[in-house]
Structure formats: structure tokens, C-alpha cells
N, C-alpha and C positions, 0 to 999 in steps of 0.2 A: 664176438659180434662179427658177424659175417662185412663183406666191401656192399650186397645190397641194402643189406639194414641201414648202413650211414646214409643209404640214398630216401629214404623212407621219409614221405613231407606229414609236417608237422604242424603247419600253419601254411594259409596261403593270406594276400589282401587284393583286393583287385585296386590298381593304382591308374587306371586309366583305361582308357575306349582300348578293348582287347589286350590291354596290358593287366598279369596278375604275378609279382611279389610271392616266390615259394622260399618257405623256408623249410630246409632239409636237418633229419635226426643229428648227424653230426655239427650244425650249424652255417653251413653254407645257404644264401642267401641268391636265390636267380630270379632276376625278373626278365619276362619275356614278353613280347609282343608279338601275339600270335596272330595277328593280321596277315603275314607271309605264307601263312599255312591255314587259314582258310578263306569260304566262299569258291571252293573246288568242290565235286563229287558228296562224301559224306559231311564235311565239313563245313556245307555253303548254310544251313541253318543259324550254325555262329557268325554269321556276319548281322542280324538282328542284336543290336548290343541289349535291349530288353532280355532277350534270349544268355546271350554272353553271359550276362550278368547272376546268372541263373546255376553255376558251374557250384559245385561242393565237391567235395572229400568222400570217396565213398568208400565201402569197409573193406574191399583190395588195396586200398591204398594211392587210389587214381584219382584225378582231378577231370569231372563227370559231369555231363549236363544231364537235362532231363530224358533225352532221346537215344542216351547210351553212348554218344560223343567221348571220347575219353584221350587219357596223352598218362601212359606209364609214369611213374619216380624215374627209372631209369631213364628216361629219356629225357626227360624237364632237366635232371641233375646236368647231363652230357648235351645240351642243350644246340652247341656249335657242332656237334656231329649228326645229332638227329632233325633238324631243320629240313635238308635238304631232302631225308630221306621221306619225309609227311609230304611239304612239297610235291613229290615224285611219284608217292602213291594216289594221292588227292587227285592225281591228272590221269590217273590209272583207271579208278573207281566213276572219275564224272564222266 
């Protein structure tokens, strides 16, 4: 088994307004509150939590809205490293 496979999500739950609960192949558990990283650029549609609310698993492996919105495994896994870098693009793109 490869280091991205253990990162590969396996379940998510959404536990709150822009907050969603992953759980990763190897069993690590990240909840994130992705409030900080949107309503910039492409990402200002997830600020409708109707919208938000709307995110699934799609068969790359990403956690996907209807509009093609997405946030890699690798990146939800390493969560404290890739914040800043969504942040930074989101201000790139609006």
C-alpha cells in the first residue's frame, strides 16, 4: 500500500455549517471547517450552506460539489499545510 492510499477518504459526515468529519483508509479522522477557504473566487458558491450541504465523494476520490468545487485526500489528510495554500489561491482566482 502506497503513503497516498492511507490518505484515500472513506466516509465523510457533515457535523456542522461548513464543517465536514473525514475519515481516512488508514483511520485518521480530520474535521475541518472550511469557512476559512471559502466565499473567495471559485469557492464563494460554498458559502450557500443549501449549496455546502450538497458536497459527496466522487469516483477520484474527492470531496465534490455539484459545480466541480473540489478539495483532494491529500490535501483534507495534511489539512494544517494546505489551508493556507486554498486561502491564497481563492484570492488568486476572485
Amino acid at each position: 500500500m502506497s503513503y497516498l492510499d492511507d490518505m484515500a477518504i472513506v466516509g465523510f459526515e457533515l457535523v456542522g455549517n461548513y464543517t465536514i468529519k473525514i475519515i481516512f483508509k488508514d483511520g485518521k479522522a480530520q474535521t475541518i471547517n472550511f469557512e476559512s477557504v471559502i466565499g473567495e473566487g471559485w469557492m464563494a458558491q460554498l458559502l450557500d450552506l443549501e449549496y455546502f450541504r450538497k458536497v459527496e465523494l466522487n469516483d477520484g476520490g474527492n470531496l465534490e460539489w455539484p459545480d466541480g468545487q473540489d478539495f483532494n485526500p491529500e490535501a483534507l489528510y495534511n489539512w494544517e499545510r494546505f489551508e493556507k495554500i486554498y486561502i491564497e489561491d481563492a484570492k488568486k482566482k476572485g
